[in-house]
C-alpha positions as CSV (number, residue, x, y, z in Angstrom):
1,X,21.3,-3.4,42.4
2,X,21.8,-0.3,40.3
3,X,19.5,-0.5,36.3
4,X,22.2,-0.1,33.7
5,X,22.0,3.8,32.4
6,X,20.2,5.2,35.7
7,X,22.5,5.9,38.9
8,X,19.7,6.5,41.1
9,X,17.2,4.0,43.0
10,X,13.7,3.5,41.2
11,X,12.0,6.7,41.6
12,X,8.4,6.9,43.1
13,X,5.7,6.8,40.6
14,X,4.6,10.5,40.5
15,X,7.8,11.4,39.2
16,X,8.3,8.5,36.7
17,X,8.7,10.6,33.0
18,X,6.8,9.7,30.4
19,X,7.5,11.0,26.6
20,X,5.4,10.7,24.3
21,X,8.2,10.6,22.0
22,X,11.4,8.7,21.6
23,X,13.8,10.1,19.5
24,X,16.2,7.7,18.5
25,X,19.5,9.0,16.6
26,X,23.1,6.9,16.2
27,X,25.8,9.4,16.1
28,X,26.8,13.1,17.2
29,X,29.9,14.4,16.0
30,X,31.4,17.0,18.3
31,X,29.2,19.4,20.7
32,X,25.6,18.8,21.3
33,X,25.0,22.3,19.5
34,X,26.8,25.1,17.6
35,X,29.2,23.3,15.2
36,X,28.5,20.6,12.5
37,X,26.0,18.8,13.4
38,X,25.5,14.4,13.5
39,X,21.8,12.8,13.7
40,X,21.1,14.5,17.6
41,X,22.3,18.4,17.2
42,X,19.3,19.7,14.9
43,X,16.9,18.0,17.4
44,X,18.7,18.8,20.3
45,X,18.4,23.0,19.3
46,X,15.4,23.3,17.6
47,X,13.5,21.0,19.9
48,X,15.1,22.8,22.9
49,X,15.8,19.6,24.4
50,X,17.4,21.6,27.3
51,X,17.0,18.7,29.9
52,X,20.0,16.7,30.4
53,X,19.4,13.7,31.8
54,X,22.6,11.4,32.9
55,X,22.7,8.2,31.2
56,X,25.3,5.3,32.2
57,X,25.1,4.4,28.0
58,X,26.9,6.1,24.8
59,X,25.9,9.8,25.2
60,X,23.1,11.6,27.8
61,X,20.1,11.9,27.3
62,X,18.1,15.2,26.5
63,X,14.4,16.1,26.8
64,X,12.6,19.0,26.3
65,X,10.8,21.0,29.2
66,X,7.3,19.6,28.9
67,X,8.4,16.1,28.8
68,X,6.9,15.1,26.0
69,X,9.7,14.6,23.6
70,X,12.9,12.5,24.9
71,X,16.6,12.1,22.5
72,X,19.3,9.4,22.8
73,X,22.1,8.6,20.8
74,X,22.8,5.4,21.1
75,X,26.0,5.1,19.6
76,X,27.4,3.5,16.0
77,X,26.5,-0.6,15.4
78,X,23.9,-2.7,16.5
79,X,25.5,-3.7,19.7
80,X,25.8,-0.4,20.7
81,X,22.7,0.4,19.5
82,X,20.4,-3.0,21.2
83,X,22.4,-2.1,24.4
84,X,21.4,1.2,24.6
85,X,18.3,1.3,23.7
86,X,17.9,-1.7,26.5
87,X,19.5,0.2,28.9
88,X,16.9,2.7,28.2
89,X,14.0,0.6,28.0
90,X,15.1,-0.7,31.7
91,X,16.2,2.8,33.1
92,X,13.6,3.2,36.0
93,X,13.3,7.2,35.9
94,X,11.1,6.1,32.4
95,X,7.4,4.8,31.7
96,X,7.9,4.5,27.7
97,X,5.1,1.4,27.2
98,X,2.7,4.6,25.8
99,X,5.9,5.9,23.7
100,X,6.6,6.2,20.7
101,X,9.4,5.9,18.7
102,X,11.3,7.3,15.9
103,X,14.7,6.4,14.5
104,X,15.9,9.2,12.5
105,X,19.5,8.6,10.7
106,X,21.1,8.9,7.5
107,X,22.2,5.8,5.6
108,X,23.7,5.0,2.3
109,X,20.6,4.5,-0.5
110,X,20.6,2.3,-3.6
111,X,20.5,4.7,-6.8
112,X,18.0,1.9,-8.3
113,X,15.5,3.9,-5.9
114,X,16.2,7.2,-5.0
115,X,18.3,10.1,-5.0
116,X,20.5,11.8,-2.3
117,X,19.0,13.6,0.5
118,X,15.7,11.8,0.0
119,X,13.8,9.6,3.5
120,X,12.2,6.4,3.3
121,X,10.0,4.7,5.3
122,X,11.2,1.4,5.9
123,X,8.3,-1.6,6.8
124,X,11.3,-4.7,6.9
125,X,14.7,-4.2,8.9
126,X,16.8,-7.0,7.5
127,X,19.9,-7.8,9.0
128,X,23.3,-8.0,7.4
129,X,25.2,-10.2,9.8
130,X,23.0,-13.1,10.9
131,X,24.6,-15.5,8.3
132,X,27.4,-18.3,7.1
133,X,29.7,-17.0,5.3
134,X,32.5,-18.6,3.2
135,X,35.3,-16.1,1.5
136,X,34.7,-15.8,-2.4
137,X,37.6,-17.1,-3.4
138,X,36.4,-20.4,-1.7
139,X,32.9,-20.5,-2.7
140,X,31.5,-23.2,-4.7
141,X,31.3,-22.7,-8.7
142,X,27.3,-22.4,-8.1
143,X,27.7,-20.5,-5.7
144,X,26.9,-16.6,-6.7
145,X,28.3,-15.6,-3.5
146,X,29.8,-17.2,-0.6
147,X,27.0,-15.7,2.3
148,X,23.9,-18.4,3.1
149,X,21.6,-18.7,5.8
150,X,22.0,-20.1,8.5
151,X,20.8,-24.1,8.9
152,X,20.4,-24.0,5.0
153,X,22.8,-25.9,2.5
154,X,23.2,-23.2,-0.3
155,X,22.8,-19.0,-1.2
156,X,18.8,-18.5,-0.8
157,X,17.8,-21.5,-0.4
158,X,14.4,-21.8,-0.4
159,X,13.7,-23.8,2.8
160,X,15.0,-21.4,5.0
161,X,13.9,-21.7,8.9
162,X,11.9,-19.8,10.7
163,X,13.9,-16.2,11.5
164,X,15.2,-15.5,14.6
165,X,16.5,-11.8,14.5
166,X,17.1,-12.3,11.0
167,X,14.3,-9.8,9.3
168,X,11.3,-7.9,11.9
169,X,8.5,-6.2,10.5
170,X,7.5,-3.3,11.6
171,X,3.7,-2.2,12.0
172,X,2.8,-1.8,8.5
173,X,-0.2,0.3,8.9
174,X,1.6,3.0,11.3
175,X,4.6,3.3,8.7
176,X,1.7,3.9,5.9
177,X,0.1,6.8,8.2
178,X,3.8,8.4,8.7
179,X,4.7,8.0,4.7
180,X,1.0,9.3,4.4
181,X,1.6,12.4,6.5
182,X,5.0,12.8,5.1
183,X,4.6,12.3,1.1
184,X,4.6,15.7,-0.2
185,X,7.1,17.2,2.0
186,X,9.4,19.4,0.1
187,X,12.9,18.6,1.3
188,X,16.5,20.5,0.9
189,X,18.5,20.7,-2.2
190,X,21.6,22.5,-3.4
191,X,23.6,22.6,-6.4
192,X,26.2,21.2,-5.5
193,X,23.5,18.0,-4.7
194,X,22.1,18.0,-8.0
195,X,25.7,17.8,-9.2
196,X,26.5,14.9,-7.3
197,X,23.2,13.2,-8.6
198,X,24.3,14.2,-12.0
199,X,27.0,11.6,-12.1
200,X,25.0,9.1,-11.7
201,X,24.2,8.6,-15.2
202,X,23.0,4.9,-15.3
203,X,20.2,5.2,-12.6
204,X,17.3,7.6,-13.2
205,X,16.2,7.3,-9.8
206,X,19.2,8.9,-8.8
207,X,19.1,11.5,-10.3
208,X,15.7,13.2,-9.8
209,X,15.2,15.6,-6.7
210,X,15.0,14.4,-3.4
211,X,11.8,13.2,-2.5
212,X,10.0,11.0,0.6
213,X,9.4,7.4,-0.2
214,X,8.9,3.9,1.3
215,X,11.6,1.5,0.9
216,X,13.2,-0.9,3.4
217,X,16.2,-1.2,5.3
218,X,19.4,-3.5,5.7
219,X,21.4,-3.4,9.0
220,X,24.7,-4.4,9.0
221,X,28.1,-3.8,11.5
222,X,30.2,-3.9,7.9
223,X,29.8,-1.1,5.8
224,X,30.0,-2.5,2.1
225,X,29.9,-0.6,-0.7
226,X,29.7,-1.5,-4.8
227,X,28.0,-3.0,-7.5
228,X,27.9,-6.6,-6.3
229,X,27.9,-6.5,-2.7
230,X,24.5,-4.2,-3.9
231,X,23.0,-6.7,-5.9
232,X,23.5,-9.1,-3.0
233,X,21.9,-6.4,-0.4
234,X,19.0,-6.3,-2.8
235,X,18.7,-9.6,-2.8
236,X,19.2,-10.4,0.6
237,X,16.2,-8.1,1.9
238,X,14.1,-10.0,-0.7
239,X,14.7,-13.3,0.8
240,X,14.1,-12.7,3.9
241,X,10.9,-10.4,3.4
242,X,9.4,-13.2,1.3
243,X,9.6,-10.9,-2.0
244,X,8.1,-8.2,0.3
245,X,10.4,-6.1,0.9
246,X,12.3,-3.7,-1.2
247,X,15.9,-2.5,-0.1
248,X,16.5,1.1,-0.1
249,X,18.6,2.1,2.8
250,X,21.4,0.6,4.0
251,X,23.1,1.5,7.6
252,X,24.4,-0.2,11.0
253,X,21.8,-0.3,13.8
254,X,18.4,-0.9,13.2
255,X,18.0,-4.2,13.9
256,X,19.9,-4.5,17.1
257,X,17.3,-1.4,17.8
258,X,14.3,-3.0,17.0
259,X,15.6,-6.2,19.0
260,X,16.0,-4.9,22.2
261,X,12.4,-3.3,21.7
262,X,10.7,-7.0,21.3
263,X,12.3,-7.9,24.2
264,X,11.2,-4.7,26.1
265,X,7.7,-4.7,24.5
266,X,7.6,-8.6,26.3
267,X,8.0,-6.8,29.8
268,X,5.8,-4.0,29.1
269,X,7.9,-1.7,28.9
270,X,8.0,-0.4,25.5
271,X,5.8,-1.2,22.2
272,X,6.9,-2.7,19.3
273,X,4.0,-1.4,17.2
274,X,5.5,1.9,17.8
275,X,8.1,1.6,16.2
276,X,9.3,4.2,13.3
277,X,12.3,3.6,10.8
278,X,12.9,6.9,8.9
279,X,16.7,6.7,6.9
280,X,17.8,9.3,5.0
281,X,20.0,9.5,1.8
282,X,23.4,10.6,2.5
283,X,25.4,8.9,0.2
284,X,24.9,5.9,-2.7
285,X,25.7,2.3,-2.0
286,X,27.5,1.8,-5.3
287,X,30.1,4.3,-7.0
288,X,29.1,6.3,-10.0
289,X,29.7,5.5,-13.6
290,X,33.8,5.5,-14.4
291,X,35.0,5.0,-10.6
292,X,35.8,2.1,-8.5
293,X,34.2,0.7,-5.7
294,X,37.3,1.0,-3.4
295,X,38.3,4.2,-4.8
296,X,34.6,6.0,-3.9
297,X,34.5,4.2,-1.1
298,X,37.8,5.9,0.6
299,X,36.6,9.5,-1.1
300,X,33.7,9.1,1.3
301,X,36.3,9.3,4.5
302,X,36.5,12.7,3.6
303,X,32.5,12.9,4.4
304,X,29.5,12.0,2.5
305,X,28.1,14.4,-0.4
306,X,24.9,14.4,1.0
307,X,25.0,14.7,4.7
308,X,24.3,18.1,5.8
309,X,20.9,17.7,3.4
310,X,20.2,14.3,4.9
311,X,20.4,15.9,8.2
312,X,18.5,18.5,7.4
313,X,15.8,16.1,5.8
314,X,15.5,13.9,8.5
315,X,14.9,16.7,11.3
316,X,11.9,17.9,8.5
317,X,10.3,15.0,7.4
318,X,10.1,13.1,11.1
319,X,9.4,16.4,12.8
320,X,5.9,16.0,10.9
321,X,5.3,12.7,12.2
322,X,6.3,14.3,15.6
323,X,4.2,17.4,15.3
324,X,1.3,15.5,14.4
325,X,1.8,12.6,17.5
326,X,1.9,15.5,20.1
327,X,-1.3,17.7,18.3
328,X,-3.3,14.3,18.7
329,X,-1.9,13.0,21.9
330,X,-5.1,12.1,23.8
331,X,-6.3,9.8,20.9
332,X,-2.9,8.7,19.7
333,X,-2.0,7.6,23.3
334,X,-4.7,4.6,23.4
335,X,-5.1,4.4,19.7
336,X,-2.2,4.1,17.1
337,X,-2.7,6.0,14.1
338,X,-4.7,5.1,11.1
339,X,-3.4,5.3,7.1
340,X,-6.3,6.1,4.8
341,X,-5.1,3.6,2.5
342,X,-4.1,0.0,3.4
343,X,-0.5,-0.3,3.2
344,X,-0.9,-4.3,2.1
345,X,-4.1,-4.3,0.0
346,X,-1.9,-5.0,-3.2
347,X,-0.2,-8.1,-2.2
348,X,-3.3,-10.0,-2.7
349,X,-3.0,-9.2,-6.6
350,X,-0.5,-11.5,-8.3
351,X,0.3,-9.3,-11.3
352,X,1.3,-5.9,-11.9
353,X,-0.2,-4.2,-15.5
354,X,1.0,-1.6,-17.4
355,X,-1.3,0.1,-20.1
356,X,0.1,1.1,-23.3
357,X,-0.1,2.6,-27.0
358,X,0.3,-0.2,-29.2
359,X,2.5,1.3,-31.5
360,X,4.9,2.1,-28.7
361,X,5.1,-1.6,-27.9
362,X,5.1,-2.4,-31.5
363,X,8.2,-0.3,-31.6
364,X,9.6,-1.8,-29.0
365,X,9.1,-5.5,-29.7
366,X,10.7,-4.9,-32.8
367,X,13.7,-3.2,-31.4
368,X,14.4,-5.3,-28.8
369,X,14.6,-2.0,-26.8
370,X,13.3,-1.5,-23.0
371,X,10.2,0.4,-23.3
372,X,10.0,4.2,-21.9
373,X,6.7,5.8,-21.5
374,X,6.4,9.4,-23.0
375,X,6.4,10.9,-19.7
376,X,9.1,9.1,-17.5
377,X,11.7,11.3,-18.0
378,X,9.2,14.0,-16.5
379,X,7.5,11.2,-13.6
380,X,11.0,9.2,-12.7
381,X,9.1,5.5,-13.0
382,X,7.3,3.8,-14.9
383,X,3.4,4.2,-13.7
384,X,1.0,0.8,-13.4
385,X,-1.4,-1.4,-11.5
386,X,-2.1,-3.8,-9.7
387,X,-5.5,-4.3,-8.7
388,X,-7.5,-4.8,-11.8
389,X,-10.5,-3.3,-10.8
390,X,-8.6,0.2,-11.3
391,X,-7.3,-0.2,-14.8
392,X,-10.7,1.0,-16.6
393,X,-10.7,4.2,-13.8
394,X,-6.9,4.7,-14.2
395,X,-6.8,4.1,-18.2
396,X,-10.4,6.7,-18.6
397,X,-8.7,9.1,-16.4
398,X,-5.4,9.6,-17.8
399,X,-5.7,8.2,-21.1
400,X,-9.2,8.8,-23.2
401,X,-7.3,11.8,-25.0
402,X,-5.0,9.9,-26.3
403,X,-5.8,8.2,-29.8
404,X,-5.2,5.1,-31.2
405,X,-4.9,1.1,-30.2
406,X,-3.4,0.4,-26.5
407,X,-2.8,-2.7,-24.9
408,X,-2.3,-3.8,-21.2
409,X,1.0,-5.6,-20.4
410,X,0.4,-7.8,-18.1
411,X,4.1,-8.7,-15.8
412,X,4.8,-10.1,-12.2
413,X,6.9,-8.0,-9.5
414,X,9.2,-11.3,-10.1
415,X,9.4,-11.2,-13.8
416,X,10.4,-7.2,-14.0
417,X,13.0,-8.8,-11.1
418,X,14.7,-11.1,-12.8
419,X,15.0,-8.2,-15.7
420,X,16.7,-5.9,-13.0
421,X,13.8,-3.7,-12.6
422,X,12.8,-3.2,-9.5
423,X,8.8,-2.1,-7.8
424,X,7.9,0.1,-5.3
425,X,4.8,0.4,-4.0
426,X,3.6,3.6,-2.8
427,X,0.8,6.1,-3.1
428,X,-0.8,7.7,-6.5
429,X,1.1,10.1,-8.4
430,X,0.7,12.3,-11.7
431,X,1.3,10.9,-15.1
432,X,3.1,14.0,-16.6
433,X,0.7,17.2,-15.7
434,X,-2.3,15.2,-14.8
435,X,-3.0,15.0,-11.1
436,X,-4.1,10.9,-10.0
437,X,-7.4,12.1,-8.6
438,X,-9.2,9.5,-10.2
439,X,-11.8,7.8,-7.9
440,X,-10.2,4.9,-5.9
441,X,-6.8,6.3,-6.1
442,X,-6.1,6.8,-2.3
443,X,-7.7,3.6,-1.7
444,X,-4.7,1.6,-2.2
445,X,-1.1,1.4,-3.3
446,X,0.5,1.2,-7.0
447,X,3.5,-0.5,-8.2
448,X,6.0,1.8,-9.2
449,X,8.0,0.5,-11.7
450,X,11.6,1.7,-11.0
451,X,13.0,2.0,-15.0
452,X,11.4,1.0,-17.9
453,X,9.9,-2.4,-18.9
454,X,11.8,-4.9,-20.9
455,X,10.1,-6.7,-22.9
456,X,11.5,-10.0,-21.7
457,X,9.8,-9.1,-18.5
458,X,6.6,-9.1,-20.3
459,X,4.4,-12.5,-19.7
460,X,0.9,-11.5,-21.7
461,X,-0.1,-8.4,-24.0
462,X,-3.7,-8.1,-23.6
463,X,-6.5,-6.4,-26.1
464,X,-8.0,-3.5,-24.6
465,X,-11.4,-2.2,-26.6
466,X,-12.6,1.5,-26.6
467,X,-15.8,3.3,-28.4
468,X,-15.4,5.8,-30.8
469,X,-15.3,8.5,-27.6
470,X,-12.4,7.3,-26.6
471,X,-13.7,5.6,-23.4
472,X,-12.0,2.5,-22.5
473,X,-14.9,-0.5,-21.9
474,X,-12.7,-3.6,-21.1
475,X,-9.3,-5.6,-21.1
476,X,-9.3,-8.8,-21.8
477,X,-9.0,-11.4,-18.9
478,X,-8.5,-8.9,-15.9
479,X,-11.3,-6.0,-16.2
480,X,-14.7,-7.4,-14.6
């Protein structure tokens, strides 16, 4: 009997290959090299992937003359995508239960959280398809929309079972180290990018530069697009990470990927904790400001405004991760990668505190407005905390120059949620010009909030008390 994607018999051990590295992209779109390229072409040249390998799935494989790094395409969707990568993981030519693996694709990203062109690290791959669904038209007054679990009785219901392909977690602490070795990157831009950004008047996030950021992932065979079926994404990856998850990227394979791995990593022939989800920004999930859903949707036929950087900024930012796999290979073979910080220290806070001028919240109280700090056109969130322990460091760092009253805000991820702000965890980051080298501030993550903070999302103001110096000395009911 012949394994699906190798025409030959199994090979004797000696000549078994063994990357190091998996490559893992969806989609060419013409030649292998020398045109415009799709996911594969920018590894494929400047890898020098010049091995062609036959392979009985979507497109041949390609590996580079050492060995060490190995390419597939596996083809658009998650069936194409869980049978090829199966096809792989059985292909006896291939030891990969040492390999690693890195999925490197564009995807459509929610403004809410980033701009074009910019790569996230996802942790959750929630899928899009695993679900009841009833047309709209049909759905049930209380119903906000007509897509629910399976083997539940209404839209998120609470006593959801058990998944069973409907979310997978990848190793947290390896996606930490890859965000970690990624962060400050410096990735393409054009004009004509920031131009497209520019339209997108209504979402901050989407505007700024590109940038490298952690931020989840939905999988799905239909490709959606607008407001709504947005919200419903968003809340969808929520429900299924247990308020974990944040969704950033949305595109059409991962999970079928990621499936066919668990079942490989239960032969021993792959493993799962290996696993890297980098997506990057080609295009926005929703239209911009003044244009419909159906009509941006069809403009995006003609090819997305952000590809070619997307491209470009997935071959930089995972050729780091890459880079530093293969300089380290003789400790990263038997030992995975470590982050410096833990990458789920901060879900064992329950809040998330913001420290602030008092007449600025004065101001805004009064107003009614949704509160802005001085520097977030300048940062592109809304800084804060939560571990408590840090808000004396972080507030005598950054803020001792600063005169006057402040006051901590104390909020839950959940409360700025149900205001339609969203939180991002990720590493420290300046507040204006001041760099976050405060001690402690690699130690852990900080919730980024992703807009300012209504003050409906607001559950206690707390006193904060300073000496004459300046020096902040304690905040009632969370400093210790």
């Amino acid at each position: 009997m012949t394994i699906a994607g190798c025409s030959t018999a199994p090979t004797a051990t000696n000549d078994v290959l063994r990357p190091k590295v998996v490559i893992v992209t969806m989609f060419e779109r013409g030649a292998d090299t020398g045109d415009a390229p799709g996911e594969f072409q920018l590894w494929n040249e400047r890898r020098q992937l010049n091995r062609v390998l036959p392979f009985h799935g979507h497109h041949d494989l390609h590996m580079d003359e050492n060995g060490d790094l190995l390419a597939i395409v596996t083809g658009v969707g998650t069936a194409k995508a869980a049978a090829s990568i199966m096809a792989l993981g059985m292909d006896p030519r291939f030891d990969l239960s040492a390999s690693y693996w890195l999925v490197a694709g564009i995807a459509g990203f929610d403004p809410n959280d980033a701009s074009l062109g910019s790569a996230a690290w996802a942790e959750y791959l929630v899928d899009g398809d695993l679900a009841h669904e009833i047309d709209a038209r049909e759905k049930p007054d209380d119903w906000e929309w007509g897509y629910i679990a399976r083997h539940t009785k209404v839209p998120f219901d609470p006593n959801k079972p058990e998944p069973r392909g409907e979310v997978f977690r990848l190793n947290p602490e390896l996606t930490q180290w890859a965000f970690e070795q990624t962060q400050n990157v410096t990735l393409p831009d054009t004009a004509e990018l920031a131009a497209s950004r520019a339209r997108y008047t209504n979402y901050p996030a989407a505007t700024e530069p590109p940038s490298v950021l952690k931020g989840d992932h939905l999988a799905a065979l239909t490709f959606w697009h607008g407001e709504i079926l947005n919200a419903w994404a968003n809340a969808w990856v929520d429900y299924w990470s247990d308020g974990d998850g944040e969704f950033v990227s949305s595109a059409m394979e991962d999970t079928g990927t990621y499936q066919s791995l668990t079942y490989l990593d239960r032969l021993g022939r792959a493993n799962k904790d290996r696993v890297l989800v980098l997506r990057t920004a080609s295009n926005y999930t929703v239209p911009p400001p003044g244009v419909g859903a159906a009509e941006n949707l069809l403009s995006e036929n003609d090819g997305y405004s952000g590809l070619g950087i997307a491209l470009e900024s997935a071959y930089r930012v995972g050729s780091v991760v890459v880079d530093a796999l293969l300089a380290d290979w003789p400790r990263y073979k038997n030992q995975l990668p470590e982050p410096s910080m833990s990458p789920s220290a901060h879900l064992q806070h329950d809040y998330v505190y913001h420290l602030i001028q008092a007449k600025l919240w004065q101001q805004s109280t009064t107003t009614g407005d949704t509160y802005f700090p001085p520097t977030y056109e300048q940062d592109g969130f809304t800084h804060a905390t939560a571990n408590p322990d840090m808000l004396l460091p972080v507030a005598n760092h950054f803020y001792t120059d600063v005169d006057g009253d402040w006051l901590c805000l104390r909020m839950t991820v959940d409360s700025l949620a149900d205001a339609g702000v969203n939180v991002v965890f990720e590493g420290t980051a300046p507040v204006g010009d001041k760099a976050a080298d405060f001690a402690g501030a690699n130690g852990e993550l900080f919730p980024h909030i992703m807009g300012g903070i209504p003050p409906g999302a607001v559950l206690d103001v707390l006193p904060v008390s300073r000496n004459a110096d300046g020096q902040f000395l304690s905040i009632d009911d969370v400093s210790h």
